[in-house]
C-alpha positions in Angstrom: -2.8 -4.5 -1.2 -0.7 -2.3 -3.2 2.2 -4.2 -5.3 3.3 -0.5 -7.2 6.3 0.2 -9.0 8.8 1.6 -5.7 8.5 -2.2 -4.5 9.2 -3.4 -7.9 11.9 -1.8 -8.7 13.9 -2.4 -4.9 11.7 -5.9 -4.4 10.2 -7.6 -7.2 10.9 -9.7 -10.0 13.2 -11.9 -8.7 14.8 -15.7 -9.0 15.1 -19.3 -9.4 16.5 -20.4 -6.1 18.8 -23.3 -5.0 21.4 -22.7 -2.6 20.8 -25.5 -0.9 23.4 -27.7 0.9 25.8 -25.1 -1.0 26.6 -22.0 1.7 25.4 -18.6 0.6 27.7 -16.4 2.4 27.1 -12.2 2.9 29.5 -10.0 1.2 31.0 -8.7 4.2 34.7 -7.5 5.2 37.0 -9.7 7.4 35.6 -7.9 10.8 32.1 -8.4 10.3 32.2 -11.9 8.9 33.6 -13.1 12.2 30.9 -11.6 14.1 28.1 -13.2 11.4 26.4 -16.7 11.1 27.5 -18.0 7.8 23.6 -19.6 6.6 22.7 -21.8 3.8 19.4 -21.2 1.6 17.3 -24.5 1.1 13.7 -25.0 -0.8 11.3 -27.1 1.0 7.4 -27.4 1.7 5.5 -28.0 4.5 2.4 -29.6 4.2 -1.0 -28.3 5.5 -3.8 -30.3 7.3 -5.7 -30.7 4.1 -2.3 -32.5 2.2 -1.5 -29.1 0.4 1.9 -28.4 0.2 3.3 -24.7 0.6 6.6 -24.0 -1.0 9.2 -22.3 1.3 12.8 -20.9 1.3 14.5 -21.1 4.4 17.4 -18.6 5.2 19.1 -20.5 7.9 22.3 -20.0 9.9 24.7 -22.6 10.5 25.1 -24.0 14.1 27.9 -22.9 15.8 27.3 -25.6 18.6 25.7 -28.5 18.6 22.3 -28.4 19.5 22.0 -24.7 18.6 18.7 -23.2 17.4 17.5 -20.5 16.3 14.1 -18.4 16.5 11.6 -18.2 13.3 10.9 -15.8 11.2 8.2 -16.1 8.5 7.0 -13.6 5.8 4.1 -15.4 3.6 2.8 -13.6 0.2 2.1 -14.8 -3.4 4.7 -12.6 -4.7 6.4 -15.5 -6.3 9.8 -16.2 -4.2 11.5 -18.2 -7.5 11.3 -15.6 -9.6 9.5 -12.4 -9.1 10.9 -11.4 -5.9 14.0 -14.3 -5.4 16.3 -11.1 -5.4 14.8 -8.5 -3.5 14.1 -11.2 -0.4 17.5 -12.5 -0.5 19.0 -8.6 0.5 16.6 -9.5 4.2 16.5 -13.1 4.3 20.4 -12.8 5.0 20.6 -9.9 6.8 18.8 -12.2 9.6 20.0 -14.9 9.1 23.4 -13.8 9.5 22.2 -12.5 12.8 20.7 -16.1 14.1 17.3 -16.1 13.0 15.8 -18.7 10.6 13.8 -16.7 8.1 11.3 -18.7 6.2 10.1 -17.2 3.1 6.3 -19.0 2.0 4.3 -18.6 -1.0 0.6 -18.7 -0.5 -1.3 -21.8 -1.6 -1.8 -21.7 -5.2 1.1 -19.1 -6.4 4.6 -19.2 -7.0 5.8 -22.7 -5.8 3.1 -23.9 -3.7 0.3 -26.2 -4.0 -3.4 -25.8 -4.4 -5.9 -23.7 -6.3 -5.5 -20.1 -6.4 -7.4 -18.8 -3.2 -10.8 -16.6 -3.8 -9.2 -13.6 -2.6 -6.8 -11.9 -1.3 -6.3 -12.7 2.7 -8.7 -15.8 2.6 -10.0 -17.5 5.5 -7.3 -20.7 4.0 -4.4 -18.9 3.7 -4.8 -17.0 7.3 -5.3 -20.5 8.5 -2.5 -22.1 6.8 -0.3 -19.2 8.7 -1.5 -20.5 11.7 -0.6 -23.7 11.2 3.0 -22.7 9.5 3.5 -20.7 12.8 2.8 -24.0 14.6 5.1 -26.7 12.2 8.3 -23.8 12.7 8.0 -23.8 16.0 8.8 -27.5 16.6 11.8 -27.8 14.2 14.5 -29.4 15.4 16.1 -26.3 14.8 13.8 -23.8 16.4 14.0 -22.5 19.7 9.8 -22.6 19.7 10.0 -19.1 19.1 8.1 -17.3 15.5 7.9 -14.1 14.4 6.0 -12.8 11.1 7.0 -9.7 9.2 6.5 -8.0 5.8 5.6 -5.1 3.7 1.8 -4.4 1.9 0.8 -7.8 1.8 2.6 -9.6 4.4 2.1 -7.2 6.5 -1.6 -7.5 6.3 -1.2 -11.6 7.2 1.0 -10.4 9.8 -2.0 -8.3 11.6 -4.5 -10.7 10.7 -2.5 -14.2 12.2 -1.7 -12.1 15.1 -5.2 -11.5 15.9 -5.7 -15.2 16.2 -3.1 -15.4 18.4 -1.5 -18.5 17.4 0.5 -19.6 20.7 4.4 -19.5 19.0 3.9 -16.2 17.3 5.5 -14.3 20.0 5.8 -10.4 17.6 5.4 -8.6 14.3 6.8 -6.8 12.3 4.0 -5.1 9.4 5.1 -2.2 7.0 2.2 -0.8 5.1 -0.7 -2.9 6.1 -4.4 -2.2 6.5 -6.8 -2.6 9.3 -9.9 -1.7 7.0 -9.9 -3.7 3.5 -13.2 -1.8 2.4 -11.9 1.6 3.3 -8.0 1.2 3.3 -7.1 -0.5 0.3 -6.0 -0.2 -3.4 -9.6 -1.5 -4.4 -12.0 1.2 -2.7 -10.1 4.1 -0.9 -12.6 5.4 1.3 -14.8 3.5 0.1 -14.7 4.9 -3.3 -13.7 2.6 -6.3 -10.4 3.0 -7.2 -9.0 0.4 -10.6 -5.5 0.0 -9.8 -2.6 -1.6 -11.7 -2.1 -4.2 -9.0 -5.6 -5.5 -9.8 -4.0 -6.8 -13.2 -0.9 -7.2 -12.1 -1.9 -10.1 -10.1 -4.4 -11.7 -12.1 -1.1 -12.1 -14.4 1.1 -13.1 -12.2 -1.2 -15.7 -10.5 -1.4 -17.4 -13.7 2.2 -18.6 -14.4 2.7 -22.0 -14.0 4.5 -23.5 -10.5 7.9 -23.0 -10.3 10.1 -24.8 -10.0 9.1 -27.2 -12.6 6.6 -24.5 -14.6 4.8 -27.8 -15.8 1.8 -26.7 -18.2 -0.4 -29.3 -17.5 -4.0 -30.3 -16.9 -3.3 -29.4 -12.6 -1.8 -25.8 -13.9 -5.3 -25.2 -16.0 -7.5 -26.0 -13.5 -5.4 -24.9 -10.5 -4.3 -21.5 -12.1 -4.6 -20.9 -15.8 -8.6 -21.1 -16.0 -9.6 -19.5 -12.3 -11.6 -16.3 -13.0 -9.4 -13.6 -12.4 -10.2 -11.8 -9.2 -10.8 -8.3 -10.5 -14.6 -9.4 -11.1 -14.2 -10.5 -7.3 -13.6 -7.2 -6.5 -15.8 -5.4 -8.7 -18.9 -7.8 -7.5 -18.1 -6.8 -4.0 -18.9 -2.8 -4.4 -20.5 -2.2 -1.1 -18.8 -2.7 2.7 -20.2 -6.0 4.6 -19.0 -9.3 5.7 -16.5 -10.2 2.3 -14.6 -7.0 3.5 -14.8 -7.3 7.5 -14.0 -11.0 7.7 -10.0 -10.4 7.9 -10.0 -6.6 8.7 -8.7 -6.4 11.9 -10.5 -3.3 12.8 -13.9 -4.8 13.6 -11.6 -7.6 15.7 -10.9 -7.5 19.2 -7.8 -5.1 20.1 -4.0 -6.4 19.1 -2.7 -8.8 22.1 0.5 -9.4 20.4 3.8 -7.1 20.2 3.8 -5.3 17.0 6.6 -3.3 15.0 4.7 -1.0 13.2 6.0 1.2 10.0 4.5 3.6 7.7 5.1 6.3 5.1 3.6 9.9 4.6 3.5 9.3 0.7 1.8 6.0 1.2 -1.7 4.8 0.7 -1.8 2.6 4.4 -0.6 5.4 6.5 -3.6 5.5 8.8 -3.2 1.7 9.9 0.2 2.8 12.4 -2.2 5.1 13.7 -5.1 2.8 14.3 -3.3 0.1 15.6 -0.9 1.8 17.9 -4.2 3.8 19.3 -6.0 0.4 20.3 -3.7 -2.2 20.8 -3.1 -3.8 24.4 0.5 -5.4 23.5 3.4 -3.0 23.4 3.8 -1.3 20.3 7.0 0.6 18.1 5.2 3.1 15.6 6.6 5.2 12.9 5.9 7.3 10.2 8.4 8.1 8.1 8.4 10.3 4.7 8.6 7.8 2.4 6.6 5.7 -0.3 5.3 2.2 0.2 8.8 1.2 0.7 10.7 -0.1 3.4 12.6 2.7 4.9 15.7 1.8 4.3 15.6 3.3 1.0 11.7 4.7 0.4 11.5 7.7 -1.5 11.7 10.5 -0.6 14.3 9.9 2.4 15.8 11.0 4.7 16.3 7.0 5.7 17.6 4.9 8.2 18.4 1.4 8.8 15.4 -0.2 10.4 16.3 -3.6 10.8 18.7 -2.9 13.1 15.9 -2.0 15.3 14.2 -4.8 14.1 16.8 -7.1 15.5 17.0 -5.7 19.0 12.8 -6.1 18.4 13.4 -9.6 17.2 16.2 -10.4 19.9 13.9 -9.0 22.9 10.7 -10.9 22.2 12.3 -14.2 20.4 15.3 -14.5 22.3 15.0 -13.0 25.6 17.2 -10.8 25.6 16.9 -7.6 27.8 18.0 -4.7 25.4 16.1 -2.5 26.2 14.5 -1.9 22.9 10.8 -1.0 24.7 12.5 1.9 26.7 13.4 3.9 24.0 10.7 6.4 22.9 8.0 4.0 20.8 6.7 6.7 18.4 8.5 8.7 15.9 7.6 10.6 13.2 8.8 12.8 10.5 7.8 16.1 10.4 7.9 17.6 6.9 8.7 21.2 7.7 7.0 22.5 4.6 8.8 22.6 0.8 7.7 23.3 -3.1 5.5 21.0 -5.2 7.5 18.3 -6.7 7.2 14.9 -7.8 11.6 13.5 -8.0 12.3 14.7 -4.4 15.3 12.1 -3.3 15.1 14.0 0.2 12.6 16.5 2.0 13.2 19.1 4.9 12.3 17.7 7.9 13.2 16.6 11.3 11.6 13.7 13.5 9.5 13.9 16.1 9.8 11.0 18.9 8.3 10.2 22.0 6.5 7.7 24.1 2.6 8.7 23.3 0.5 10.2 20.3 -0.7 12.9 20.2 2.1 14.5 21.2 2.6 16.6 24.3 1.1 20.0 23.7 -1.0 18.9 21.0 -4.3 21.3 20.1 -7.0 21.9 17.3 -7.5 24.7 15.5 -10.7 24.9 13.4 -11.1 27.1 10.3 -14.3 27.5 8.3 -14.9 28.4 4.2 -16.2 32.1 3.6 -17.0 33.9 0.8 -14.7 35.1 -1.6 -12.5 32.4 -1.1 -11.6 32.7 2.1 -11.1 30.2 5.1 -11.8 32.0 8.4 -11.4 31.4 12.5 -14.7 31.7 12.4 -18.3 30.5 11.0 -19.4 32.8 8.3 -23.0 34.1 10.0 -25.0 35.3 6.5 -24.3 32.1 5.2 -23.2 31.5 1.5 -24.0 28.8 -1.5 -21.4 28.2 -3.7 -22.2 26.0 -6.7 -19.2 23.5 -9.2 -20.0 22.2 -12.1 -18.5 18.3 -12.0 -15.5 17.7 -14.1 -15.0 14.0 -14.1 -11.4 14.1 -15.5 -9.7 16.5 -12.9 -7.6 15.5 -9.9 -4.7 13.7 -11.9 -1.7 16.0 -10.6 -2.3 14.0 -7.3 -1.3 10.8 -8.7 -2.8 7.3 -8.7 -3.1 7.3 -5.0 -3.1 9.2 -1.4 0.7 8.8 -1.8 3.7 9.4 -4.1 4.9 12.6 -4.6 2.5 15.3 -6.3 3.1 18.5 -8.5 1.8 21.6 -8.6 -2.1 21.6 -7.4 -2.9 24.5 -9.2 -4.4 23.0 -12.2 -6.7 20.4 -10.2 -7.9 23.5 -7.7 -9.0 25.0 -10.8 -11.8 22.9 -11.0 -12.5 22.6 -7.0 -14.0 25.3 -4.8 -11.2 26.3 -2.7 -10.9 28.1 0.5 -7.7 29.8 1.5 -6.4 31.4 5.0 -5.1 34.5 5.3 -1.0 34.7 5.5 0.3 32.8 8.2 2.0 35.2 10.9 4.1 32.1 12.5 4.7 28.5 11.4 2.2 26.3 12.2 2.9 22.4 12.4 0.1 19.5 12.0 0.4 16.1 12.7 -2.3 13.7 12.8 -5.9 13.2 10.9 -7.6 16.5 10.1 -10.9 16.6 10.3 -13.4 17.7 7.4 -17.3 18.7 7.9 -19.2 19.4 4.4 -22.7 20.7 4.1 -23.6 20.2 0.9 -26.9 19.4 -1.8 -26.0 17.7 -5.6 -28.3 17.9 -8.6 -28.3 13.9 -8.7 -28.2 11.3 -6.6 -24.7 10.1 -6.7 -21.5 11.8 -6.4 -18.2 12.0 -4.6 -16.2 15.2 -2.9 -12.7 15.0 -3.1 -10.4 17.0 -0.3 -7.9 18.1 -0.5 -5.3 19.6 1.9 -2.7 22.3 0.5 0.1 24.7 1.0 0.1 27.8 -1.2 3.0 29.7 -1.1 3.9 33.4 -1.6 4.4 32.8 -5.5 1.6 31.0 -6.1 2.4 27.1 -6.1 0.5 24.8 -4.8 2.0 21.5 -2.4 -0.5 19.1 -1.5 -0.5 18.0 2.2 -3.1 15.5 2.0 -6.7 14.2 0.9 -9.6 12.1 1.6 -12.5 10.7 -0.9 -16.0 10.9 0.4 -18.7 8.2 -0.7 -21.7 10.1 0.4 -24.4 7.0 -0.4 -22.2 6.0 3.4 -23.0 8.8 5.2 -25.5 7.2 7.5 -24.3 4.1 7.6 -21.5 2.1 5.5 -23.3 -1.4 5.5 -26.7 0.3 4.1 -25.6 2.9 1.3 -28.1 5.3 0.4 -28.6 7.9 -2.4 -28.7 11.1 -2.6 -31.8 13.4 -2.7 -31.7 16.0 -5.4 -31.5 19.2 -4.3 -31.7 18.0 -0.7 -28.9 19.3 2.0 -27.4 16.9 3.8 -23.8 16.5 5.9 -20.5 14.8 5.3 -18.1 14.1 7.6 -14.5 12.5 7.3 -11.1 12.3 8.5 -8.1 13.2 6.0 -5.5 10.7 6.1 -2.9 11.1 8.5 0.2 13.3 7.9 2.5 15.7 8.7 3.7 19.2 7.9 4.6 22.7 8.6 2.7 25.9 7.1 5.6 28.7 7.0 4.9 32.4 7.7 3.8 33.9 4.4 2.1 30.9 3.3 -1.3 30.2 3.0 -3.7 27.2 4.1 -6.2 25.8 1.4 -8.4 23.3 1.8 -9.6 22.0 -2.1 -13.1 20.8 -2.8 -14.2 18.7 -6.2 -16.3 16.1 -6.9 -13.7 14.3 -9.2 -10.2 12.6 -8.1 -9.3 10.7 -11.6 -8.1 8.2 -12.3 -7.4 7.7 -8.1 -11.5 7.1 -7.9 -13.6 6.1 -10.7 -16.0 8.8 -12.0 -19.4 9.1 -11.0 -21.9 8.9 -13.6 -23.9 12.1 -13.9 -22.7 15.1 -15.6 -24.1 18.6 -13.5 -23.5 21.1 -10.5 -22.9 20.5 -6.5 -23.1 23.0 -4.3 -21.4 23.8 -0.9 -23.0 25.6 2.2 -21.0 28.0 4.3 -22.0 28.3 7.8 -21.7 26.0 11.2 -21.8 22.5 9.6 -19.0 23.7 7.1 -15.4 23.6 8.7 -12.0 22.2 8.4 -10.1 21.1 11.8 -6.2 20.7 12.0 -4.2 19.0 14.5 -1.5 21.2 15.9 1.7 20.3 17.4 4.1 22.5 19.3 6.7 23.9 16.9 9.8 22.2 16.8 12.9 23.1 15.1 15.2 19.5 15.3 15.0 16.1 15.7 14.4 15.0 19.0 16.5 13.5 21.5 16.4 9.8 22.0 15.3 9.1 18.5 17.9 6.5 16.8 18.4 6.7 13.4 21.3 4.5 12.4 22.2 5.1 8.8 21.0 2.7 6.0 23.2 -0.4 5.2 24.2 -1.8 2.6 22.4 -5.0 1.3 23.7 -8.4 0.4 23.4 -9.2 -3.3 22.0 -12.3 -4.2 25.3 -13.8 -6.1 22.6 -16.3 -8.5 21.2 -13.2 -10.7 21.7 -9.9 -11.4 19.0 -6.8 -13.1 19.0 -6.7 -16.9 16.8 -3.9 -16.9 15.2 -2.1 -13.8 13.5 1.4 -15.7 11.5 3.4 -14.0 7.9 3.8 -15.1 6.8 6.4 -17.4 4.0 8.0 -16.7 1.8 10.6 -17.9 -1.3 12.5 -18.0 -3.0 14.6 -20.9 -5.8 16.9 -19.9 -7.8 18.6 -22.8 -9.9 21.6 -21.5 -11.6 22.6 -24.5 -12.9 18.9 -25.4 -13.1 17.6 -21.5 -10.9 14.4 -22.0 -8.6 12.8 -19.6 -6.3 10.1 -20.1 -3.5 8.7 -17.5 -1.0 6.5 -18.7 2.1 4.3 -17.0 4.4 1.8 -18.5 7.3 -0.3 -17.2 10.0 -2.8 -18.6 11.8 -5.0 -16.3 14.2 -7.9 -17.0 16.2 -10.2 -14.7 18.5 -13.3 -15.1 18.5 -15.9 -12.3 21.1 -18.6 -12.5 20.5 -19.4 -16.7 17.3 -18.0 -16.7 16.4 -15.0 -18.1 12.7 -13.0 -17.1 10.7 -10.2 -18.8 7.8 -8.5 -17.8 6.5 -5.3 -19.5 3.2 -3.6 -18.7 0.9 -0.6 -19.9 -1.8 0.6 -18.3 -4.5 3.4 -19.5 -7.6 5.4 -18.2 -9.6 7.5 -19.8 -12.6 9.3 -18.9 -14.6 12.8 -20.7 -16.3 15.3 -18.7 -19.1 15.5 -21.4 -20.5 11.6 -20.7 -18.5 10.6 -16.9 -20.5 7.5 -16.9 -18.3 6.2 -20.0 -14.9 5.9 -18.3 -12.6 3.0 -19.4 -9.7 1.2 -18.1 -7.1 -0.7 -19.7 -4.2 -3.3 -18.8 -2.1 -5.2 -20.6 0.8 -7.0 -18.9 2.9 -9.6 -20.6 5.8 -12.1 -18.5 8.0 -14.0 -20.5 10.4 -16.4 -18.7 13.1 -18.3 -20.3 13.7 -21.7 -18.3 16.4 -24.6 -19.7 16.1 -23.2 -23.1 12.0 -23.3 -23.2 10.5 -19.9 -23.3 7.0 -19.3 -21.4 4.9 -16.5 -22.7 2.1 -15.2 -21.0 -0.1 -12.4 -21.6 -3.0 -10.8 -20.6 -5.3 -7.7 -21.6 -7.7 -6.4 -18.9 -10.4 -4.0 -20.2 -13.2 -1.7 -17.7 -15.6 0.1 -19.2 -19.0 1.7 -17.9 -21.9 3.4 -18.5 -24.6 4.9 -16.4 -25.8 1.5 -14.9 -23.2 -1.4 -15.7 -19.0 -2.1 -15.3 -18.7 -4.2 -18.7 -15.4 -6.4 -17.5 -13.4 -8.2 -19.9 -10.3 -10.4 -19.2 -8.2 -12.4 -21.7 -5.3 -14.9 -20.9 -2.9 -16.2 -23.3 -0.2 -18.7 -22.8 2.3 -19.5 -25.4 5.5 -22.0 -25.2 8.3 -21.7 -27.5 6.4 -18.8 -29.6 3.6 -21.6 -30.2 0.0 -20.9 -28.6 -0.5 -23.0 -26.0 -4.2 -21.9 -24.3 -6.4 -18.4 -24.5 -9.2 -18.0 -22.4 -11.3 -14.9 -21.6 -13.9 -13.9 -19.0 -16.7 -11.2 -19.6 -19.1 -10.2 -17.2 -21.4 -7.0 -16.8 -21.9 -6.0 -13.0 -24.9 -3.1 -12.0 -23.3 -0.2 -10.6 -23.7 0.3 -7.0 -22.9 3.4 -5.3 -20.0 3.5 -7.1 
């Protein structure tokens, strides 16, 4: 799951909460207010079959009638609902609840408010079973119509897809923006099954390490509950291979989807593919789309254009909790933005576009056009028959002006493709427009027996610059088989296959389509270890396959795009300091180093309370020794509560050689400037494939 910055500026870092009996009403003119459930926000816990007791918020509107109730709907993440994120959920948990819906906002077991031990993982067989059973206890309130729904973004959403495959009898829909159907493949630890150290992974080790709020009691409980669990980036690191730790809870090796699902995306985001995967195989009705945003709800997800999706989310929420006939399932049910092609850039508010929407994917008229590397550079209609070798020397450092991720925006791509082999057509004659998951075929030998091929897709332009369209890692120890890895044979030929993740875009006339080859994507996927030369084959087995859509010039008719809202502020806090990160990359091509970088400060007040958190984050890898890359985090939270300030930091360190990840993780927690507890793990885990 990936907690990056976009959702912590809009989402995160958030409040002490205690509306209670006291009303929390919307900031809404005369007109609307009439029309709007005034609600009240109230802390409670519900307690699971094993005593544990789960912190929640409920957003709940105020009976008009006697009698009245109202359908459920529950969003469950560790994310820390009293302070880290208290602001950002209030702007949704009243836009519902306004509307007649109970939203119940849960922390995990073991985080934020709840109860319990901090789980072994992320998506662990207890908290998927403690959803079940919430689903279950808000259905019977004496306030609840029976009725439940679960939603979210990036975490939730993955609890969302992963209850609904249990099919707990009250959860009648979802709602799941940026989730995952394949945690080994399509996640922020391996992407593609390629180690990739992300912020997140210290992030929330940190963050799972405060004390329970509401009290923040630093006791013997906190220690044993929180403080002194192992952080789970040696979890992660332990678990370098796909099998059963990874499949449990991904729902693609589970039977199809049999509940309604709301599904929503973005072509700048990492978890793109899942709206694909799931609408493709599910048997309950489905709403897709793919907008051209981050991980961000879209809303206000960069770049826009945006639009107001929970007002479609109501008439989802009103149709399958409340019974209303709306209409909402005969309006086209897949939509996505076509990006109709622009210069590199990485501060984009909005990109050309229109959107696409219908009632199937692929769209009507859809095709495939295949196009093969050549000599000289060239990517042809057809195979080249002599057949050519081209050799690249492995420069473990390249690949940074893509970013940490397959998402965000990206600069210029020409300094990356000078260390790839690239292929380019010749100039377009007509526009061509793509939509889907191209498809890559590689035939290709290595001097050692481990390393990775990064591809990329790109648009060059008549002067020169470089847009990326999209990417995709290959792992070749997978290539016969993900659960039984294998190496590589030096010298050996062998074939790669993959799909590029899913987007969209339009190659103009006059422009030029590349497809970029390397064997480095830093710091997205941790270097392989061996410094020396790979070498590509021409021919049949070679090719590059793009889905083509009919050309369209404008937005299609029936799509509804109401215009984004404005969101309720919470009126208990307000943002002392919401700064962008910084980052930045340095590349030195006369000594070989790399080094990526990315800070951020952010500072809140809730009620009297005041909360920090500052973070900086470093990797660092040379081309001369790849099996020596590092990683560093160091992330520090420091929350004032009635006058006592708690301090807690943490340092993260990665660092490998040819054989070994040396892991190092310290916590310290301080109260009142006075050191409280330090602790620190260490562990060396073997290399493996990876």
């Amino acid at each position: 799951m990936q907690w990056n910055t976009a959702i912590l500026k809009r989402w995160a870092i958030f409040f002490f909460l205690t509306c209670s009996v006291v009303g929390c009403h919307s900031d809404t003119g005369p007109s609307e207010a009439t029309a709007y459930y005034e609600f009240s926000m109230e802390n409670s816990t519900l307690e699971m079959k094993d005593g544990v007791h789960l912190a929640v918020t409920y957003y709940r509107p105020v009976a008009r009638t006697p009698g009245e109730t109202f359908p459920v709907i529950m969003e469950k993440v560790p994310y820390r609902k009293d302070d880290f994120f208290a602001l950002g959920d209030y702007e949704y948990g009243s836009y519902f609840a306004k509307r007649g819906y109970v939203v119940a906002r849960v922390d995990v077991r073991g985080t934020g408010g709840s109860g319990g031990s901090i789980p072994e993982s992320e998506y662990s067989e207890a908290e998927i079973s403690d959803a079940e059973e919430l689903v279950a206890q808000l259905s019977k309130k004496s306030w609840s119509n029976g009725n439940v729904g679960m939603y979210g973004i990036s975490w939730s959403a993955f609890n969302s897809l992963m209850t609904a495959h249990r099919k707990p009898p009250a959860l009648k829909a979802i709602i799941a923006a940026h989730g995952s159907t394949d945690l080994f493949y399509n996640d922020v630890h391996y992407i593609d099954g390629a180690l990739h150290i992300d912020m997140y992974a210290h992030q929330i080790d940190t963050d799972n390490s405060m004390p329970q709020s509401p009290g923040y009691r630093i006791d013997e409980e906190y220690f044993r509950n929180r403080f002194d669990r192992e952080p789970w980036i040696f979890t992660w690191l332990r678990q370098q291979q796909d099998g059963d730790f990874w499949r449990k809870e991904s729902v693609k090796f589970k039977t199809p989807l049999e509940v309604p699902a709301y599904l929503i995306g973005g072509l700048l985001d990492g978890y793109r593919d899942f709206v694909m995967e799931v609408s493709e195989t599910s048997k309950a009705p489905v709403i897709a789309e793919i907008g051209p945003w981050n991980h961000a709800w879209p809303e206000y997800g960069v770049p826009g254009p945006n639009y107001e999706w929970r007002e479609k989310a109501l008439r989802w929420w009103d149709y399958w909790l409340k019974g209303m006939d709306n209409g909402v399932l005969d309006q086209p049910s897949r939509m996505a933005f076509m990006r109709t092609g622009h210069a590199p850039a990485t501060d984009l508010d909005t990109i050309p576009g229109y959107w696409r929407c219908g009632r199937q994917w692929p769209v009507s008229g859809s095709s495939t056009r295949r196009f093969y590397p050549q000599t000289r550079q060239q990517l042809g209609d057809t195979p080249y028959a002599q057949g050519s070798v081209e050799s690249l020397r492995y420069r473990a450092g390249s690949g940074m002006a893509a970013g940490g991720w397959w998402g965000e925006q990206a600069g210029d791509m020409a300094a990356d493709d000078a260390h790839s082999l690239i292929y380019d057509s010749a100039p377009l004659t007509e526009a061509l427009e793509i939509m889907g998951m191209p498809q890559v075929r590689l035939r290709v030998a290595a001097d050692a027996p481990f390393y990775q091929w990064s591809l990329r897709l790109e648009d060059v332009a008549p002067d020169g610059k470089v847009s990326l369209v999209s990417g995709a890692i290959i792992n070749p120890s997978q290539r016969l088989s993900r659960l039984a890895p294998e190496a590589l044979v030096p010298g050996e030929p062998t074939t790669l296959s993959t799909s590029i993740h899913f987007t969209t875009w339009r190659f103009k006339p006059g422009h030029r389509i590349r497809l970029a080859v390397s064997n480095a994507q830093f710091p997205m996927i941790w270097p392989s270890p061996t410094p020396g030369v790979t070498r590509l084959y021409a021919g049949t087995d070679t090719w590059l396959e793009l889905p083509m859509v009919p050309t369209q010039n404008e937005t299609s008719p029936g799509c509804v795009l109401p215009p984004p809202e404005p969101s309720d502020q919470a009126p208990f806090g307000k943002w002392l300091q919401s700064g962008a990160p910084v980052f930045e990359s340095i590349r030195n091509e006369q000594t070989g180093e790399s080094t990526f970088t990315t800070s951020n400060e952010t500072g809140w007040t809730l009620y009297d309370n005041t909360y920090r958190s500052t973070e900086l984050y470093r990797w660092d890898v040379n081309d001369a020794a790849p099996a020596n890359a590092s990683f560093r985090g160091e992330r520090r939270n420091v929350f004032t509560i009635s006058g006592d300030e708690i301090d807690l930091s943490t340092v993260a360190q990665i660092e490998s050689d040819a054989t070994y990840f040396h892991v190092t993780f310290t916590k310290a927690l301080r109260k009142n400037g006075e050191l409280v507890r330090e602790r620190t793990w260490t562990d060396h885990i073997p290399r493996r494939y990876q």
